[in-house]
ZALUMNU-662032 format. One record per atom (N, C-alpha, C, O): residue number from 1; residue in three letters; atom name; y, x, z. Coordinates in steps of 0.001 Angstrom, whole numbers. Layout:
N
+-----+-----+------+---------+---------+---------+
|   n | res | atom |      py |      px |      pz |
+-----+-----+------+---------+---------+---------+
| NUM | ala |   CA |       Y |       X |       Z |
...
+-----+-----+------+---------+---------+---------+
END
This chain:
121
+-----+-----+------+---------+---------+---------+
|   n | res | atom |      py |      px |      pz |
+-----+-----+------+---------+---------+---------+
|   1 | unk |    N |   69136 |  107090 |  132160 |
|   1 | unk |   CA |   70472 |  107643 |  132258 |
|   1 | unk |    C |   70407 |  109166 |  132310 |
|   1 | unk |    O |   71184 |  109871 |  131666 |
|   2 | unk |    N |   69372 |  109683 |  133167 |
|   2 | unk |   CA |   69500 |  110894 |  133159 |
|   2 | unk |    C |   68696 |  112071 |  132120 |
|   2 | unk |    O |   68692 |  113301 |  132158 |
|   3 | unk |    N |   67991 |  111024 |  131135 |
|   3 | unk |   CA |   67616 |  111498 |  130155 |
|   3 | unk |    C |   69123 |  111828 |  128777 |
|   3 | unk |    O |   69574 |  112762 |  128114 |
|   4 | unk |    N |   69344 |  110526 |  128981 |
|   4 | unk |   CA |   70503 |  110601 |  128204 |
|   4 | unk |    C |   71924 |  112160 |  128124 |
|   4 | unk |    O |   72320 |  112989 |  127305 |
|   5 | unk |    N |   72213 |  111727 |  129616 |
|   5 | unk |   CA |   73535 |  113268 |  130235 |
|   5 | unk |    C |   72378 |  114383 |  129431 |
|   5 | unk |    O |   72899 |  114856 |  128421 |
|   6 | unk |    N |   71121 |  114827 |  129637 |
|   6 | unk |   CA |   70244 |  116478 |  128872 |
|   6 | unk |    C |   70457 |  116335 |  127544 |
|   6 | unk |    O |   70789 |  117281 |  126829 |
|   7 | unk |    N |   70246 |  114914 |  127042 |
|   7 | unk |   CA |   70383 |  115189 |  125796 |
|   7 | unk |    C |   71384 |  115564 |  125327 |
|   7 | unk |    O |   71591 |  116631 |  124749 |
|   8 | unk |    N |   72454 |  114281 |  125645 |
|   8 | unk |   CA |   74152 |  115210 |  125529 |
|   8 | unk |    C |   74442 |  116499 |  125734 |
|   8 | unk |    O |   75252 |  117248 |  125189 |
|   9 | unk |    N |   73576 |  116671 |  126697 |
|   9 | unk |   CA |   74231 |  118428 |  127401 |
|   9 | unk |    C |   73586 |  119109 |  125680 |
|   9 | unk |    O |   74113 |  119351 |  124595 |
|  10 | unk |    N |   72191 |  119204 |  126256 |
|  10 | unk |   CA |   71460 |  119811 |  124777 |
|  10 | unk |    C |   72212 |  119964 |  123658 |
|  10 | unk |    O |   72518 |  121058 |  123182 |
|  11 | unk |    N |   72679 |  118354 |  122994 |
|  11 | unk |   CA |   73121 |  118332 |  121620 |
|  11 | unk |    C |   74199 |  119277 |  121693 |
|  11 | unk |    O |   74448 |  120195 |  120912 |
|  12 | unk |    N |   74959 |  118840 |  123003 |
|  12 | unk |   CA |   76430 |  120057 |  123035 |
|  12 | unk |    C |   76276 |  121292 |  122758 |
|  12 | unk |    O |   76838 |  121825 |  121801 |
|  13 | unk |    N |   75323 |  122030 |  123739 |
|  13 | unk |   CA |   75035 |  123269 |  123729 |
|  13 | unk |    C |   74246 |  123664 |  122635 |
|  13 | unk |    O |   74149 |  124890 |  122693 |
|  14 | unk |    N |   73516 |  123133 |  121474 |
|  14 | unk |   CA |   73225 |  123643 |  120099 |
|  14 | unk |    C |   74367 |  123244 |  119260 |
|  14 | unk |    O |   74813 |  124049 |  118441 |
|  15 | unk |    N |   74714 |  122451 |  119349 |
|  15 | unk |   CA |   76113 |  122691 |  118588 |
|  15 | unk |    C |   77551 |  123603 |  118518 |
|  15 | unk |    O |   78095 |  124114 |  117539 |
|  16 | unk |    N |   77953 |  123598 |  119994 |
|  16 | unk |   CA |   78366 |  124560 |  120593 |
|  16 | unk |    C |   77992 |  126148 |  119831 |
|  16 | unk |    O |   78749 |  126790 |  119102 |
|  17 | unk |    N |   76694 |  126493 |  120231 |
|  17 | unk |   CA |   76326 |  127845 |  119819 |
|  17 | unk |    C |   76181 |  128014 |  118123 |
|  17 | unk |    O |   76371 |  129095 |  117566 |
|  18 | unk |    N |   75797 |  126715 |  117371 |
|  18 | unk |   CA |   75920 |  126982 |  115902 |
|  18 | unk |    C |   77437 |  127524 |  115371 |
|  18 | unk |    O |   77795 |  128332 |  114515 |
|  19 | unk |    N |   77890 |  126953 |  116000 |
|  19 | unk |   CA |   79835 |  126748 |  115776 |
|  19 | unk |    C |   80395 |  128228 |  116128 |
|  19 | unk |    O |   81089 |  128905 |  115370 |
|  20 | unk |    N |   80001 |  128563 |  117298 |
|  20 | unk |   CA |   80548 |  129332 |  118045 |
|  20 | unk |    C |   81079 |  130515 |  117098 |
|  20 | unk |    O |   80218 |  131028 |  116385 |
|  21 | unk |    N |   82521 |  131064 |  116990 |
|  21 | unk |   CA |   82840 |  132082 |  116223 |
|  21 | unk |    C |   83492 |  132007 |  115423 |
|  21 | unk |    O |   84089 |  132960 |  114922 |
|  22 | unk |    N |   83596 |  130325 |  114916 |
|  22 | unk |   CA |   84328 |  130193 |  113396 |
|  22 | unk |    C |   85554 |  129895 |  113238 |
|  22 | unk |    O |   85956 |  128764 |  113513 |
|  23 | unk |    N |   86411 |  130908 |  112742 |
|  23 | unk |   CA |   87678 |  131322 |  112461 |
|  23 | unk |    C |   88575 |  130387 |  111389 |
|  23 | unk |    O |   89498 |  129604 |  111612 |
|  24 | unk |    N |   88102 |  130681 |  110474 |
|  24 | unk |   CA |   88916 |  129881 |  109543 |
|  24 | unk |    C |   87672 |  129042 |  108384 |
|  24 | unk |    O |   86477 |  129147 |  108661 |
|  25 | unk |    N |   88033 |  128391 |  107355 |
|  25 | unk |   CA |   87111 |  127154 |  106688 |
|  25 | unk |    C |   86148 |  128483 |  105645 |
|  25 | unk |    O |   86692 |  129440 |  105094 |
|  26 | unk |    N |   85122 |  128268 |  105624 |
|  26 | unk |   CA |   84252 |  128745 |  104528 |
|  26 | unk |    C |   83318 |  129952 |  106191 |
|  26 | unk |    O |   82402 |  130766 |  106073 |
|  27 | unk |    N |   83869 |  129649 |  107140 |
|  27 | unk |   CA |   83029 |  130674 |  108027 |
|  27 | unk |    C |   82268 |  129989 |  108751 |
|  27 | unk |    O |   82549 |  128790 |  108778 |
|  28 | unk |    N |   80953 |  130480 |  109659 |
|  28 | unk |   CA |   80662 |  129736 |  110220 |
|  28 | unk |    C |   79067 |  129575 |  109706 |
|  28 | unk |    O |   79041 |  130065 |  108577 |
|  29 | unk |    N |   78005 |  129190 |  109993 |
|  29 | unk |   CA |   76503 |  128917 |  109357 |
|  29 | unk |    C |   76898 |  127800 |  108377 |
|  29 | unk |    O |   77899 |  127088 |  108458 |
|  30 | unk |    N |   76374 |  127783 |  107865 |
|  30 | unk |   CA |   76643 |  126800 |  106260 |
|  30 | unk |    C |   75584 |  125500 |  106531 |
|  30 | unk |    O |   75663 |  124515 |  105797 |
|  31 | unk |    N |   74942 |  125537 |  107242 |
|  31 | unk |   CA |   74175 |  124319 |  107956 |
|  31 | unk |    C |   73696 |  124717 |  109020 |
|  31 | unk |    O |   73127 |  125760 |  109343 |
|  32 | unk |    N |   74172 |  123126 |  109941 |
|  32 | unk |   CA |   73603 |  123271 |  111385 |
|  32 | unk |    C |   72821 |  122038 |  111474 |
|  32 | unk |    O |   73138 |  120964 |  110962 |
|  33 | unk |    N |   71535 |  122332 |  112323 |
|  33 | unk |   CA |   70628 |  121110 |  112880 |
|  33 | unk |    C |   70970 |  121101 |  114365 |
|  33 | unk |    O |   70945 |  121985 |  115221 |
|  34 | unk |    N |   71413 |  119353 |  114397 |
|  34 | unk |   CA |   71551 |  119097 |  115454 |
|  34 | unk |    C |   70808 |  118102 |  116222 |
|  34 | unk |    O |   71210 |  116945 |  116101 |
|  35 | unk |    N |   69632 |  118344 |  117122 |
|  35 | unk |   CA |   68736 |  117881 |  117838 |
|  35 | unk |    C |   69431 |  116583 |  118249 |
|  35 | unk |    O |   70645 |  116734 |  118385 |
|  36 | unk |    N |   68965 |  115305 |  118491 |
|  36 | unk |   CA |   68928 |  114137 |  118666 |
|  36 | unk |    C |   67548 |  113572 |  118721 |
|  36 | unk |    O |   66491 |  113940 |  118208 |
|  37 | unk |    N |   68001 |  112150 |  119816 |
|  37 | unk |   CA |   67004 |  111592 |  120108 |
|  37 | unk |    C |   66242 |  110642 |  118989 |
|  37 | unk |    O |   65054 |  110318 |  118970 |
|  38 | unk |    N |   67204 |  110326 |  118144 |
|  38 | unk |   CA |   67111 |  109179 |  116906 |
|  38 | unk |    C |   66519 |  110078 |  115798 |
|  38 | unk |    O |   66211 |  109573 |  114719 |
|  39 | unk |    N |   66368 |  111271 |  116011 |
|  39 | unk |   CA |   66426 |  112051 |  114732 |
|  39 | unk |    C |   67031 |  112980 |  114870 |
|  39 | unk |    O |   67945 |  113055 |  115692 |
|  40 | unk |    N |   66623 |  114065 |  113984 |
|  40 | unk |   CA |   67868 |  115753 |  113667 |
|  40 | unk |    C |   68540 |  114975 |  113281 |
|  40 | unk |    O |   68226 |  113805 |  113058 |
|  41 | unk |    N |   70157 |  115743 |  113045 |
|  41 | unk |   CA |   70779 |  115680 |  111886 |
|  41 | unk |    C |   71455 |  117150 |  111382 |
|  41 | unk |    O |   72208 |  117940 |  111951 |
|  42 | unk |    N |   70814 |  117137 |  110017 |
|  42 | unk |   CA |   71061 |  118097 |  109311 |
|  42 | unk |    C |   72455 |  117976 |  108607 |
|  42 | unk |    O |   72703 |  117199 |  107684 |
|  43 | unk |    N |   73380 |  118916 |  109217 |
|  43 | unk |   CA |   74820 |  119040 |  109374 |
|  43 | unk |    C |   75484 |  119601 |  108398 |
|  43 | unk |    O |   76207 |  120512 |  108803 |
|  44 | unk |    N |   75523 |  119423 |  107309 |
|  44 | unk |   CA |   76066 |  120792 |  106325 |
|  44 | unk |    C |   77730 |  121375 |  106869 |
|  44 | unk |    O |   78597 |  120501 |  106840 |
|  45 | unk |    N |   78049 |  122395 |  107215 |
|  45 | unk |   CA |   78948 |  122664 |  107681 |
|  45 | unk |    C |   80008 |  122933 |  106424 |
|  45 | unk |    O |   80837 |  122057 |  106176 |
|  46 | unk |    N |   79971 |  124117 |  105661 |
|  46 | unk |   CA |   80665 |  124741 |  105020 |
|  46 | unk |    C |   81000 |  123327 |  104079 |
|  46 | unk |    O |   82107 |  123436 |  103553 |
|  47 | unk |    N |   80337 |  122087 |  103760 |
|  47 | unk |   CA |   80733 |  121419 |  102885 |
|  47 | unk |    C |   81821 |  120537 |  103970 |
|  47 | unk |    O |   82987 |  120524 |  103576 |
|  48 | unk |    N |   81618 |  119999 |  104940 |
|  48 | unk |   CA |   82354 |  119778 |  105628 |
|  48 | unk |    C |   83761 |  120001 |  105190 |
|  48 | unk |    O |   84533 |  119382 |  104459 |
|  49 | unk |    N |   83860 |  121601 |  106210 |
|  49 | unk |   CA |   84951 |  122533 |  106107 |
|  49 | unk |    C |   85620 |  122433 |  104802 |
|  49 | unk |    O |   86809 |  122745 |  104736 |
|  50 | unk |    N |   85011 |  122045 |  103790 |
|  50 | unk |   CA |   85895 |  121785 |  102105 |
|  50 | unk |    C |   86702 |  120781 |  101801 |
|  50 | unk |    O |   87627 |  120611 |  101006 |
|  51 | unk |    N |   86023 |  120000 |  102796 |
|  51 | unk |   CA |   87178 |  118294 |  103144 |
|  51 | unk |    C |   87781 |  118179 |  104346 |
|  51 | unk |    O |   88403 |  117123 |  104470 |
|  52 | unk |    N |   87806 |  118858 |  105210 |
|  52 | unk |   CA |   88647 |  118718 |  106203 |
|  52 | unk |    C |   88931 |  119754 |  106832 |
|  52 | unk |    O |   88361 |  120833 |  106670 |
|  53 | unk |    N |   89987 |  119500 |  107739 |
|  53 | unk |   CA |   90544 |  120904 |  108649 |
|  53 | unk |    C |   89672 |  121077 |  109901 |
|  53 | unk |    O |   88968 |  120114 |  110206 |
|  54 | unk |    N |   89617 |  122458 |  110860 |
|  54 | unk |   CA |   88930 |  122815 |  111440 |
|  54 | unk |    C |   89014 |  121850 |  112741 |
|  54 | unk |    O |   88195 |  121566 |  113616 |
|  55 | unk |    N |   90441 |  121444 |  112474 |
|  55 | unk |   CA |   91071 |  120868 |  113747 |
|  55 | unk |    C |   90365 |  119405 |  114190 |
|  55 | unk |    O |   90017 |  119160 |  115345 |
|  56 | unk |    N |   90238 |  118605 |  113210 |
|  56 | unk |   CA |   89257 |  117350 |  113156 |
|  56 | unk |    C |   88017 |  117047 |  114361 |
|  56 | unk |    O |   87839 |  116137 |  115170 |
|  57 | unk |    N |   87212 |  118424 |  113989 |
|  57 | unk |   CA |   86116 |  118443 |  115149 |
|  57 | unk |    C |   86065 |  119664 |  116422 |
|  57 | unk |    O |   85457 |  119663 |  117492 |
|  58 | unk |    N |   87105 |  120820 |  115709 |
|  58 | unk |   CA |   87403 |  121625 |  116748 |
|  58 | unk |    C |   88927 |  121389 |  117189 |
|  58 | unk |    O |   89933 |  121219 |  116501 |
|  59 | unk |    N |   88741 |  121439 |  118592 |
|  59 | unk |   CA |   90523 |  120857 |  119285 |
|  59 | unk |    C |   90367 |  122003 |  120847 |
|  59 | unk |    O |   89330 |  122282 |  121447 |
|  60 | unk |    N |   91028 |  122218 |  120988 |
|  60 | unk |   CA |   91731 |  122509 |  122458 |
|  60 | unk |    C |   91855 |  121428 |  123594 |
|  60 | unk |    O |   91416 |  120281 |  123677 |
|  61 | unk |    N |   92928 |  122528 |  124789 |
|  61 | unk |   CA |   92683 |  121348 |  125714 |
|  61 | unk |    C |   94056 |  120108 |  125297 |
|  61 | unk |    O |   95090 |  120598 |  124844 |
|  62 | unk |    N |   94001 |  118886 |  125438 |
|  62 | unk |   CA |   94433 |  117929 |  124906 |
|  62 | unk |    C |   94750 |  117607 |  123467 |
|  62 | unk |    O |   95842 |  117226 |  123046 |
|  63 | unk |    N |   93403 |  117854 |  122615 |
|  63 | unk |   CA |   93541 |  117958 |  121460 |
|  63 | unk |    C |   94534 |  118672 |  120339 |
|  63 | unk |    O |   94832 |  118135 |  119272 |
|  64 | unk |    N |   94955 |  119870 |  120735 |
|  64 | unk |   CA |   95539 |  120780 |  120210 |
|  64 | unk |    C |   95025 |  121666 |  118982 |
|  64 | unk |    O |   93926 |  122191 |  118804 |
|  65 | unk |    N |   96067 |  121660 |  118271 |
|  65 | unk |   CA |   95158 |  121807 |  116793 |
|  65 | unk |    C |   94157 |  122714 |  116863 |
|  65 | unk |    O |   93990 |  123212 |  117976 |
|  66 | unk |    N |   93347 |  123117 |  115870 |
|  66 | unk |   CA |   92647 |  124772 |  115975 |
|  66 | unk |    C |   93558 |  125549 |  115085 |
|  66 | unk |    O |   94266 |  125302 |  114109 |
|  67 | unk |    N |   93117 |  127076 |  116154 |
|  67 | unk |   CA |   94107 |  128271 |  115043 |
|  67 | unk |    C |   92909 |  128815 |  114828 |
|  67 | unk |    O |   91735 |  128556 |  115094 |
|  68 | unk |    N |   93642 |  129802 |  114162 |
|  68 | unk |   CA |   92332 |  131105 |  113962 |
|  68 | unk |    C |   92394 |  131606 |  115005 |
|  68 | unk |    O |   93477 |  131852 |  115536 |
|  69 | unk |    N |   90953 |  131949 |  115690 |
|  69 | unk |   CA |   90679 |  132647 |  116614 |
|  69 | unk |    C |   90529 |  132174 |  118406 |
|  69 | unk |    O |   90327 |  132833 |  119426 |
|  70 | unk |    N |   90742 |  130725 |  118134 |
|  70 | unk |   CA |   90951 |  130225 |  119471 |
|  70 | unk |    C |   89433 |  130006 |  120060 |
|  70 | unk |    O |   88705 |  129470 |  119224 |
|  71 | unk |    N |   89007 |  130202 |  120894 |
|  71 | unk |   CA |   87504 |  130273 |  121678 |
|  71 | unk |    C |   87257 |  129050 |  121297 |
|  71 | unk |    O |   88119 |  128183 |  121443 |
|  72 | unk |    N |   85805 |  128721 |  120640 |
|  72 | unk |   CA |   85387 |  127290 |  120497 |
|  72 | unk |    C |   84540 |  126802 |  121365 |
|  72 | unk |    O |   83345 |  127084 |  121275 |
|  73 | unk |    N |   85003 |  126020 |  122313 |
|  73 | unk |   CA |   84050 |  125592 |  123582 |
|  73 | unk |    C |   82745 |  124775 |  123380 |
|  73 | unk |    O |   82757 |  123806 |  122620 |
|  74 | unk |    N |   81724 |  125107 |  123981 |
|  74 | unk |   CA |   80699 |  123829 |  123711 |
|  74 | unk |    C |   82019 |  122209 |  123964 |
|  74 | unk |    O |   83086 |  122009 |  124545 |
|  75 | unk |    N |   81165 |  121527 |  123214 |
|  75 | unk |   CA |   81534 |  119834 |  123702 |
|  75 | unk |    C |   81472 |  119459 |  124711 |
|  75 | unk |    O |   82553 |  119052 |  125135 |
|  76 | unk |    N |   80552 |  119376 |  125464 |
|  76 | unk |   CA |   80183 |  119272 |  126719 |
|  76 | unk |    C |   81650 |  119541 |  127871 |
|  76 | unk |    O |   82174 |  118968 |  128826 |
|  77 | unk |    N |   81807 |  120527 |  127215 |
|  77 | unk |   CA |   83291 |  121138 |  128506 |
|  77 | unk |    C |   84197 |  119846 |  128605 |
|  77 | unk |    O |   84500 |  119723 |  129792 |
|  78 | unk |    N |   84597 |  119119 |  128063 |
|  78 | unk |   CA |   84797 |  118071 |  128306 |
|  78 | unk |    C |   84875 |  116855 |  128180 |
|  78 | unk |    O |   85553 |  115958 |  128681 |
|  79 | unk |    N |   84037 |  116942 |  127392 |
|  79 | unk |   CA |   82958 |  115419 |  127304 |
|  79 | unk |    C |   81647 |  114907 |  127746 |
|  79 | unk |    O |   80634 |  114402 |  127263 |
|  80 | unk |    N |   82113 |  115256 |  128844 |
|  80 | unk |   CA |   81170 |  114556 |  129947 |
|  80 | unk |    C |   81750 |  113511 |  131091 |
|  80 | unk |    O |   82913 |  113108 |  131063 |
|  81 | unk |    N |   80691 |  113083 |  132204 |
|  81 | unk |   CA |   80701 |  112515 |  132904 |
|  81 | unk |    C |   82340 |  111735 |  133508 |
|  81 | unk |    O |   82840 |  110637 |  133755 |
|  82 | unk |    N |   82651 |  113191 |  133506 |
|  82 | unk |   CA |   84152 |  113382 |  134806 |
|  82 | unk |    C |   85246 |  112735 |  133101 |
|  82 | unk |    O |   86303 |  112113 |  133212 |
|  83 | unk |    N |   84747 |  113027 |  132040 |
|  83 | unk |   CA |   85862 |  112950 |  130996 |
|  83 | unk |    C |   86330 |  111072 |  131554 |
|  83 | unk |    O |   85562 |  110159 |  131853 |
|  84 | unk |    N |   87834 |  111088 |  131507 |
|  84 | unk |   CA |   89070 |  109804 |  132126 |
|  84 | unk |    C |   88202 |  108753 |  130887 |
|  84 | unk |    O |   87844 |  107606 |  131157 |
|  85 | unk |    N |   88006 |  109314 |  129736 |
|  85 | unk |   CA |   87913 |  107913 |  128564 |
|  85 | unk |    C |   86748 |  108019 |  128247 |
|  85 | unk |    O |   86185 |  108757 |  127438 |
|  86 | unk |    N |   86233 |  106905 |  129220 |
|  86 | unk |   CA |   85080 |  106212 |  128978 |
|  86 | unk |    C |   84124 |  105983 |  127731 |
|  86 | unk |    O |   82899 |  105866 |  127746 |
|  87 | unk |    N |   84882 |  105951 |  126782 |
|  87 | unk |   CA |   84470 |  105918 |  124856 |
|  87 | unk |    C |   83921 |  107249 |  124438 |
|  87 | unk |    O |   83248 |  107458 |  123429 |
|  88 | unk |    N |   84348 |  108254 |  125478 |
|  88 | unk |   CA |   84163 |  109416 |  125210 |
|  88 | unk |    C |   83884 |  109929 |  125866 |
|  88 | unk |    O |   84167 |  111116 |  125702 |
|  89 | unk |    N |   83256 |  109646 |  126920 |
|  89 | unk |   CA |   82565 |  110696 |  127961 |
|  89 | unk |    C |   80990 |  110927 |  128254 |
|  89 | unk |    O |   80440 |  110581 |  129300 |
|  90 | unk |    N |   80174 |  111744 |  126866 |
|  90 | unk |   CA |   79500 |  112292 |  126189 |
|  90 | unk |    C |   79598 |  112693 |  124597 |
|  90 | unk |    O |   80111 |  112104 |  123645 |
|  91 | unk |    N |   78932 |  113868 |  124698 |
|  91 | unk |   CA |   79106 |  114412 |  122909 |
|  91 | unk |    C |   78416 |  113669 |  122457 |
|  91 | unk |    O |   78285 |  114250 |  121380 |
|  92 | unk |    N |   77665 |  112590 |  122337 |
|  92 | unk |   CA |   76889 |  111624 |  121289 |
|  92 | unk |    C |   77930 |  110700 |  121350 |
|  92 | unk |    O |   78179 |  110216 |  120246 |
|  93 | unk |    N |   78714 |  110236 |  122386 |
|  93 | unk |   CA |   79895 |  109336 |  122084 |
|  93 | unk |    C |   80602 |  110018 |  120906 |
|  93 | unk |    O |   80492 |  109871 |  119689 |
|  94 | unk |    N |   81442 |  110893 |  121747 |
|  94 | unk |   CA |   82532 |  111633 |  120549 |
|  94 | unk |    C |   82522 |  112179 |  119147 |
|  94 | unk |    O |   83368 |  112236 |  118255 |
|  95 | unk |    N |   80784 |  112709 |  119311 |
|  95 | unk |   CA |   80523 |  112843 |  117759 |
|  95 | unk |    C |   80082 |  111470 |  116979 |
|  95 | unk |    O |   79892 |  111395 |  115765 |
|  96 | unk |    N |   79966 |  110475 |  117857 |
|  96 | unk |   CA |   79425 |  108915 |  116756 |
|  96 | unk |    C |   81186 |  108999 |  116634 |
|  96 | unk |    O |   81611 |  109513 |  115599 |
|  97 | unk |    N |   82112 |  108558 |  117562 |
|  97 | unk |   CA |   83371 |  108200 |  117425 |
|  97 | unk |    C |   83746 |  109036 |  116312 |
|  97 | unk |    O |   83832 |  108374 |  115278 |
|  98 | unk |    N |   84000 |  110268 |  116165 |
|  98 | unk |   CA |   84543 |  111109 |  114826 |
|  98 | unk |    C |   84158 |  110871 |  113679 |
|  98 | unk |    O |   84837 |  110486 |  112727 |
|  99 | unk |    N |   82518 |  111195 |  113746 |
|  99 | unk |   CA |   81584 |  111063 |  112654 |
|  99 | unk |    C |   81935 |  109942 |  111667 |
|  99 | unk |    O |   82560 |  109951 |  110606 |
| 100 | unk |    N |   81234 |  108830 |  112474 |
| 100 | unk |   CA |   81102 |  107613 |  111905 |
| 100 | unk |    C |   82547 |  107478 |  111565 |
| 100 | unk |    O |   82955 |  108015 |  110535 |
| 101 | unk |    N |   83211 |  106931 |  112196 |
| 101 | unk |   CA |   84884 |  106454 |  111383 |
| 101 | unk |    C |   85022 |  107093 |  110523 |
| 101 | unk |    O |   85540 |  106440 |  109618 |
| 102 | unk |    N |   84768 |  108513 |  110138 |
| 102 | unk |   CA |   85344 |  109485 |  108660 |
| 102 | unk |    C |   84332 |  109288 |  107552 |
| 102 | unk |    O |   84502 |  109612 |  106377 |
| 103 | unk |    N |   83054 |  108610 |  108168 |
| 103 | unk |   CA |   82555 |  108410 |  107367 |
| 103 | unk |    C |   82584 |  106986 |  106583 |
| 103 | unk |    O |   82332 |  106786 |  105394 |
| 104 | unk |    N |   82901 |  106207 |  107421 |
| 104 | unk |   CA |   83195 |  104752 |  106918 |
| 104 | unk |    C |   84185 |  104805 |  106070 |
| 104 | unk |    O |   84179 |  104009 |  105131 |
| 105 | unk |    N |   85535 |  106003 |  106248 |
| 105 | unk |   CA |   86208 |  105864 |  105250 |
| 105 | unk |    C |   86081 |  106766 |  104144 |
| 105 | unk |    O |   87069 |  107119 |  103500 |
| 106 | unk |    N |   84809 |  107195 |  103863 |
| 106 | unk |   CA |   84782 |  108313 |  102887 |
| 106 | unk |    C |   83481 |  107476 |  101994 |
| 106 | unk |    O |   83200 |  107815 |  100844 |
| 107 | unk |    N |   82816 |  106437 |  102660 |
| 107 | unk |   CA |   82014 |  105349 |  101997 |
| 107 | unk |    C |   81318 |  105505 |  100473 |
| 107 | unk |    O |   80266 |  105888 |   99961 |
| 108 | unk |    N |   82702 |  104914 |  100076 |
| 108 | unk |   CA |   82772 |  105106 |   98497 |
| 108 | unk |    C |   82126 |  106661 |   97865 |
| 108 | unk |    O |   81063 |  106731 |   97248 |
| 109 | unk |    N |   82877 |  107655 |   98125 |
| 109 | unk |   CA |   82313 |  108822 |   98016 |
| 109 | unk |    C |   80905 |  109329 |   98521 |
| 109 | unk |    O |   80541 |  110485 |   98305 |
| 110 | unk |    N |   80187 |  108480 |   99152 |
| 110 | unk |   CA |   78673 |  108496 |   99465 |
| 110 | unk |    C |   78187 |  108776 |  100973 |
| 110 | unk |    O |   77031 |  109035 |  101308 |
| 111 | unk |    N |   79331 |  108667 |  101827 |
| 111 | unk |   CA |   79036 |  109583 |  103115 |
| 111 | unk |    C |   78213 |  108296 |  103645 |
| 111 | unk |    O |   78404 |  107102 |  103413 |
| 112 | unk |    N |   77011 |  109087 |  104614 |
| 112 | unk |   CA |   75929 |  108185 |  104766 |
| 112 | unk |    C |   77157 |  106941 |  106084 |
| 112 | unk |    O |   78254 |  107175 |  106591 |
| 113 | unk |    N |   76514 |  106084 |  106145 |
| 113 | unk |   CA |   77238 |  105001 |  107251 |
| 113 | unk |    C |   76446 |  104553 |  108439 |
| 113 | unk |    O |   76829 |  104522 |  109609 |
| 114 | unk |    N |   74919 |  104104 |  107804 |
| 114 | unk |   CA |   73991 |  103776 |  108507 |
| 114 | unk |    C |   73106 |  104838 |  109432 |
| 114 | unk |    O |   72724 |  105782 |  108741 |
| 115 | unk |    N |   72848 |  104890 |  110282 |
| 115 | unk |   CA |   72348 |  105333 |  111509 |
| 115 | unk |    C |   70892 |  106551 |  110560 |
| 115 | unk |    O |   71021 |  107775 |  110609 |
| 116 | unk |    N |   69951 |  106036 |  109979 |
| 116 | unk |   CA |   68887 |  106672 |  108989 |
| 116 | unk |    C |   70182 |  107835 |  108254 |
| 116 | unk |    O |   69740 |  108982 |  108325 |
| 117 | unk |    N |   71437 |  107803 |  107675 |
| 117 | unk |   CA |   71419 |  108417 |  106679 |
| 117 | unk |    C |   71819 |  109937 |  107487 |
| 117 | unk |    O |   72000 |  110959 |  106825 |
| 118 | unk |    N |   71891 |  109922 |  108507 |
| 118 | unk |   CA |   72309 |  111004 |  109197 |
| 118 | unk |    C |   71103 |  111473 |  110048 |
| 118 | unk |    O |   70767 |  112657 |  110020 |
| 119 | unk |    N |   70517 |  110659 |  110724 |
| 119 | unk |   CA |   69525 |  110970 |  111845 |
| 119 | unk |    C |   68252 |  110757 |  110824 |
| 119 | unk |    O |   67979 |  109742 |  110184 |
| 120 | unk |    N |   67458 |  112186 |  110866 |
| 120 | unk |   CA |   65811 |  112086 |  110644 |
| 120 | unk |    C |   65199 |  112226 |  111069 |
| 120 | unk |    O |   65256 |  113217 |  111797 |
| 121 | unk |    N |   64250 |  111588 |  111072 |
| 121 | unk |   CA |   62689 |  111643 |  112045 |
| 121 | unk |    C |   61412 |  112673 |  111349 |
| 121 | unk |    O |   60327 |  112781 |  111920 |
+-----+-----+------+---------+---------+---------+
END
């Protein structure tokens, strides 16, 4: 268990700091690696950002859209322990919960589904 909460913290806080800064779509590192226990996963950002809005994976407090310029918090800030919904209280929850569902429906178009197509060893 308490391996698990570092890793979460970890994954948060490199993700967190890759992110950190990005204003509007096309900004931002153009790929982020994000440490996991299953594997990196090598994140392409900027392609991301070409299919979706910032707001998707960056939100405020009670999921409030993103603007330009709003402070992007590590994950962690509140997706952890104390977070009320259980489904979501860690960033390996919330990023499988986001991830995966957009990817199940983007399928067809090639987005990986299975656990290997994201996480490498």
């Amino acid at each position: 268990m308490r391996a698990t909460k570092m890793l979460s913290v970890l994954f948060a806080l490199l993700f967190g700091i890759a992110v950190a800064g990005i204003a509007v779509a096309g900004e931002g590192p153009e790929v982020i690696t994000l440490k996991a226990k299953k594997g990196d996963v090598t994140f392409n950002h900027h392609k991301h950002q070409a299919k979706i809005k910032c707001g998707e994976c960056h939100h405020g407090p009670n999921h409030s859209e993103y603007k330009a310029g709003m402070k992007i918090e590590t994950c962690d800030k509140c997706h952890n322990k104390d977070f009320a919904n259980k489904k979501l209280n860690s960033v390996m929850k919330a990023m499988h919960k986001n991830c995966k569902d957009c990817h199940k429906g983007h399928k067809a178009e090639g987005a990986p589904t299975k656990c290997s197509g994201c996480h490498k060893k």
